[in-house]
matplotlib code that plots the C-alpha trace (Angstrom):
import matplotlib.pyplot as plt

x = [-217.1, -217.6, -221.5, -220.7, -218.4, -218.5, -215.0, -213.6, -211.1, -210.1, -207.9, -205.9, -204.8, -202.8, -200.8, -198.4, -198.1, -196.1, -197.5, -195.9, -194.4, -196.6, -194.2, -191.3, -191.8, -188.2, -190.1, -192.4, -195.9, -196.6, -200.0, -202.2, -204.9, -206.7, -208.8, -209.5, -212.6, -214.0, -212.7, -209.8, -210.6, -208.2, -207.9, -207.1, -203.5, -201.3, -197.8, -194.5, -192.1, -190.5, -193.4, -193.8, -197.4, -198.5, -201.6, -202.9, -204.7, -207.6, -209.1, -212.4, -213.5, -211.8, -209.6, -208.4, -210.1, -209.3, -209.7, -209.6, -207.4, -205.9, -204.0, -202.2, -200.5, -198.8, -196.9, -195.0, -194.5, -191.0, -189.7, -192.2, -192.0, -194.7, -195.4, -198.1, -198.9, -202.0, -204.3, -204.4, -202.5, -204.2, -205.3, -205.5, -207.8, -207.7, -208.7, -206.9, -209.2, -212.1, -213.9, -215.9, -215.8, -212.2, -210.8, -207.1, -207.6, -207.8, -205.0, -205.5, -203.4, -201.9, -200.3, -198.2, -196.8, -194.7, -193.6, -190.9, -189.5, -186.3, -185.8, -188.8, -188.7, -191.9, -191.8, -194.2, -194.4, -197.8, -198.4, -197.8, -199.6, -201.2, -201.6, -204.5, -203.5, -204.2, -203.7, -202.4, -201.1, -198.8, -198.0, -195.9, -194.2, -192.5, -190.5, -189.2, -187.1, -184.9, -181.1, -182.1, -185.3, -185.8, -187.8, -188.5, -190.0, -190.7, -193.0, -193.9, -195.5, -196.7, -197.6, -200.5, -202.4, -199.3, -201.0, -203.8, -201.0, -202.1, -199.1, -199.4, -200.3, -200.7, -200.5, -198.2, -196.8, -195.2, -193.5, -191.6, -190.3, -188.5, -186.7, -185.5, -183.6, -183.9, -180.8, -180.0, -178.4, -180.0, -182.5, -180.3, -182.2, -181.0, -183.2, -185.1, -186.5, -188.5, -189.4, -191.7, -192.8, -194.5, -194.1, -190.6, -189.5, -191.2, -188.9, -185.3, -182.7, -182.6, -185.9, -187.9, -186.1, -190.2, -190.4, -193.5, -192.0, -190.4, -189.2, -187.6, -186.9, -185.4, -184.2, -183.3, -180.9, -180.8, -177.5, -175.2, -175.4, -171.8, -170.7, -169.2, -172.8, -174.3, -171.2, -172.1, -175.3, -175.6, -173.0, -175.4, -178.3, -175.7, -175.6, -178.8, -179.6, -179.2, -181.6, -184.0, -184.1, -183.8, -182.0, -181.0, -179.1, -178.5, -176.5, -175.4, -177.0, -174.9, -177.8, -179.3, -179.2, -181.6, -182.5, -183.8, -185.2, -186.5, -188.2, -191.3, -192.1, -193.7, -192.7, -189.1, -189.3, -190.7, -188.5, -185.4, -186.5, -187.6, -184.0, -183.0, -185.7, -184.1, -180.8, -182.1, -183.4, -180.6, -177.9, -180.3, -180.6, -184.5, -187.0, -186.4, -189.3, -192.0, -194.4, -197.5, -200.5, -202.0, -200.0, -200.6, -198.4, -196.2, -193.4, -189.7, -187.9, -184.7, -185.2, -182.6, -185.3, -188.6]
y = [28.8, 27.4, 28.2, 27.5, 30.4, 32.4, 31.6, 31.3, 28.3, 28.7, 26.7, 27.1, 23.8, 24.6, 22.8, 23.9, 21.7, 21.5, 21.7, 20.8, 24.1, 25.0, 24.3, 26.5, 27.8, 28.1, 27.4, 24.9, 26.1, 25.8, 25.6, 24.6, 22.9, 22.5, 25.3, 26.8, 27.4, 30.7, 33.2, 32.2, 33.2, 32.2, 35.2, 35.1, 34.2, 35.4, 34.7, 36.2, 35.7, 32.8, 30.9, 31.6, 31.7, 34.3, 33.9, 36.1, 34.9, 37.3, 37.1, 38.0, 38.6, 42.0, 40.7, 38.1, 38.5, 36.3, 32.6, 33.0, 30.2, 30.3, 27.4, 27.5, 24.3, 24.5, 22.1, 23.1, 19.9, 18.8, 22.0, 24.0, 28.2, 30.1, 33.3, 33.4, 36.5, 38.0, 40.9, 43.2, 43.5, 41.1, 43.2, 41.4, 43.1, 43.6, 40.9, 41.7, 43.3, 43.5, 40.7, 39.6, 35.8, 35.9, 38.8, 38.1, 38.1, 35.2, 34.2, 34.0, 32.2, 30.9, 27.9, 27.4, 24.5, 24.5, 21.2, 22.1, 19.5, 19.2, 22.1, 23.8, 27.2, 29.0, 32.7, 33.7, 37.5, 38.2, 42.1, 42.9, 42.7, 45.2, 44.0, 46.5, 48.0, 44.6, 42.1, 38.2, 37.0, 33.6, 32.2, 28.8, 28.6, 24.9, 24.5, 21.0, 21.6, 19.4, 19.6, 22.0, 23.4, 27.2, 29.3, 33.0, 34.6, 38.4, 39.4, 42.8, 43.3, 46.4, 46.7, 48.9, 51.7, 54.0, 56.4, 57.2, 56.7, 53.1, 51.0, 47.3, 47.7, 44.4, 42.4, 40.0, 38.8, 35.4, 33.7, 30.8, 29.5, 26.0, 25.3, 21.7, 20.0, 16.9, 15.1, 11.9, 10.3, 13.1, 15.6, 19.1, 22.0, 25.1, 27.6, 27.8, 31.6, 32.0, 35.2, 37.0, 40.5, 41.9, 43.6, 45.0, 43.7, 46.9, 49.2, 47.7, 48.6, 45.0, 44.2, 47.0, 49.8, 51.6, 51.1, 49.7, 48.0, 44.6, 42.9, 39.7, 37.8, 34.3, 33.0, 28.6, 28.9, 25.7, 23.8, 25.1, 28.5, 28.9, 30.8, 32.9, 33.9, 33.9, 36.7, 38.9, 38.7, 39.9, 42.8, 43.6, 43.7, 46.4, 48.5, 48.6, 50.5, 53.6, 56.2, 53.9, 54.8, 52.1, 49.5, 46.6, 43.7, 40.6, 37.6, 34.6, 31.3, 27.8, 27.4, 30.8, 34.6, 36.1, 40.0, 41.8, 45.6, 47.5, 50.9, 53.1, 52.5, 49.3, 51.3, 51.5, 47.5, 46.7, 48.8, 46.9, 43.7, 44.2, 45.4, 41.8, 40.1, 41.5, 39.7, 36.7, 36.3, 37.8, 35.3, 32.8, 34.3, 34.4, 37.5, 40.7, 41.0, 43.7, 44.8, 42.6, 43.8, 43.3, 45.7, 49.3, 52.3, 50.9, 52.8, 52.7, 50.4, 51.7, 55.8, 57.8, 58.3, 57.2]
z = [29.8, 33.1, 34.5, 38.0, 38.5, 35.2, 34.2, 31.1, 30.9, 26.6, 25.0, 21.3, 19.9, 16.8, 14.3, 11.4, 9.0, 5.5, 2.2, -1.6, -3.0, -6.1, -9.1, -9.7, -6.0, -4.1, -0.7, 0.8, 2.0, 5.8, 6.5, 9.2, 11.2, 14.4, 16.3, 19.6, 21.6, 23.5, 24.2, 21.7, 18.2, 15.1, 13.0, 8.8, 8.5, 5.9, 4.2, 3.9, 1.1, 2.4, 3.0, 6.7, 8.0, 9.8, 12.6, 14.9, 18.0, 18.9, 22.7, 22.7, 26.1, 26.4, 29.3, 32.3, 35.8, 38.6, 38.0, 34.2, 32.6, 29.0, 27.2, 24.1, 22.3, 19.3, 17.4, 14.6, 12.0, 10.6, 7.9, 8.8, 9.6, 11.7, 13.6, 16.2, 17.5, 19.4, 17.9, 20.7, 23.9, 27.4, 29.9, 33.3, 35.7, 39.3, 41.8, 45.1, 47.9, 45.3, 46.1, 49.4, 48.0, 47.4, 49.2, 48.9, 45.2, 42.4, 40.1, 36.5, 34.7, 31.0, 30.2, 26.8, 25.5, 21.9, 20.2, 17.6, 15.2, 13.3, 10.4, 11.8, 13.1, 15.3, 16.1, 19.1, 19.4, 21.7, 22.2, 25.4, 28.4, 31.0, 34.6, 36.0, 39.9, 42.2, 39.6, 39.8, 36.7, 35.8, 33.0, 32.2, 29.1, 27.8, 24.8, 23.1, 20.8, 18.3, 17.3, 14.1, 15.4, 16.2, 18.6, 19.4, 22.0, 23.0, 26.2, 27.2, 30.7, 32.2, 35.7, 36.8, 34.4, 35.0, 32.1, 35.2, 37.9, 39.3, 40.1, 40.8, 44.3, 46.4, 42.5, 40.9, 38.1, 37.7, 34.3, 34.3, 31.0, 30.4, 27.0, 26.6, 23.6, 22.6, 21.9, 20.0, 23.2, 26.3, 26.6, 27.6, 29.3, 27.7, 29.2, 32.9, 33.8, 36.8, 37.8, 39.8, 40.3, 43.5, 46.6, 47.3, 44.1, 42.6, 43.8, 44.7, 42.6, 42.2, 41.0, 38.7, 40.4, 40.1, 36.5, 35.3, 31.7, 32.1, 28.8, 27.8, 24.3, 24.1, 20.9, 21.2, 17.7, 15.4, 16.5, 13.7, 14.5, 15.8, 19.0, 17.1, 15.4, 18.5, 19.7, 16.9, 17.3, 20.6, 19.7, 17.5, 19.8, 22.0, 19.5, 18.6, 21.5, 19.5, 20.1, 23.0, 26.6, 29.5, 30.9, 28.1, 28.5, 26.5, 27.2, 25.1, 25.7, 24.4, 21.4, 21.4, 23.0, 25.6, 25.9, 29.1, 28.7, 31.8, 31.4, 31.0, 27.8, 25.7, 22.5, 23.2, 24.4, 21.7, 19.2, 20.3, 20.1, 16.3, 16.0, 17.3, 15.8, 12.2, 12.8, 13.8, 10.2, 8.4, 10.4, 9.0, 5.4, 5.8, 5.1, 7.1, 9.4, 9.3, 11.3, 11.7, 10.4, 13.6, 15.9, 16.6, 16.1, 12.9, 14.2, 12.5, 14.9, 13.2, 14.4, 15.6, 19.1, 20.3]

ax = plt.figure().add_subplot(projection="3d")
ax.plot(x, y, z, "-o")
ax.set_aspect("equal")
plt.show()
């Protein structure tokens, strides 16, 4: 924590490693090292089947307010499978008009970088996040990746309390997110998503059309999962609309697939991108997914309506 002007500036440095299966194990044991410092806390992680480690990333100081400043590095070793996730959902407060200091508001900010080796696979899943009624938010997200590594990512935003009726107001929200793979003879940018939400953006037909959820998932597949996968796939995702409310749209990427959901609810966001989540790991023949331990509500993502 910074004295001078009571900021927090936290940083999680994390590191999967790979351990020696235990003998007559089918699957190596990731495992892990490294820390973080306030207000990050490392919570217990746990296993699934496969050997994939599970970690969730508690924030203790309740919440972001102007100025604050997050970092998160993770590098996932060679043959190595982990899932980070958060234990509650970020709540960014207000900053805009609030302050006489800094009257046109502060920005606080995240920064993520992920380092992903050959035959490894990292899943980052955060709970969602709520921007409060005058809020600045942005977040950078950078992947390197390897031919046969694999990366997935889900974010939930919603903008402004709408529970109490607050919308965003004079706030914003900005994400950009830059997915690069290393090749043997080039370095090939699969992925580059800017976006930001503010001002009239809130309300074309365009932009949020006045709903206050905005979703997106990217998954950067290994290189041998075929177009053809990748088609099915993101049939699959189509129909798994069944039963959800909003506006859901997925696309196929040339090494992966990318999902947008716009709407009122983080329930229903988050109920489709399980669905997805799911067939990312059977395509892969890995352990179905379940819900972490961590997040609230352990809906069925599979019912008929939300």
């Amino acid at each position: 924590m910074n004295l001078k002007d009571d900021n927090w500036f936290g940083k999680c440095d994390l590191n999967f490693i790979k351990r020696p299966a235990c003998p007559g194990a089918i699957y190596s044991i990731t495992s892990f090292q490294g820390g973080c410092c306030s207000p990050f806390k490392l919570m217990r992680g746990s296993r699934n089947d496969d050997g994939r480690l599970e970690i969730p990333l508690l924030h203790t100081a309740g919440g972001l307010v102007g100025g604050d400043k997050l970092l998160v590095k993770v590098k996932a070793d060679l043959g190595t499978s982990g899932l980070l996730t958060t234990a509650a959902a970020q709540k960014v407060y207000g900053s805009v008009g609030l302050s006489k200091l800094h009257p046109e508001g502060q920005w606080a900010s995240q920064k993520c970088e992920f380092e992903i080796n050959d035959d490894a696979d990292l899943e980052w899943l955060p709970q969602e996040l709520v921007l409060f009624g005058e809020g600045l938010y942005e977040q950078s997200v950078r992947v390197d990746l390897l031919p046969n590594s694999s990366f997935l990512s889900a974010e939930i935003v919603r903008l402004g309390r709408t529970a109490k009726g607050e919308k965003l107001g004079k706030g914003c929200w900005r994400s950009r997110l830059e997915i690069c793979r290393h090749l043997s003879d080039r370095n090939v940018w699969e992925f580059v998503d800017q976006l930001e939400l503010a001002g009239s953006a809130l309300s074309s037909d365009h932009g949020m059309a006045n709903q206050s959820v905005f979703g997106s998932m990217i998954w950067s597949a290994p290189c041998w999962v075929s177009e053809e996968m990748l088609n099915e796939l993101a049939q699959n995702a189509l129909k798994d609309r069944f039963g959800l409310e909003g506006l859901m749209s997925c696309s196929v990427l040339d090494h992966g697939l990318t999902a947008r959901f716009l709407g009122s609810s983080t329930q229903t966001a988050r109920a489709w991108f399980f669905r997805i989540w799911v067939h990312t790991r059977r395509l892969r023949k890995l352990s179905t997914p379940k819900p972490l331990r961590v997040w609230p509500m352990q809906e069925d993502f599979f019912a008929e309506s939300m």
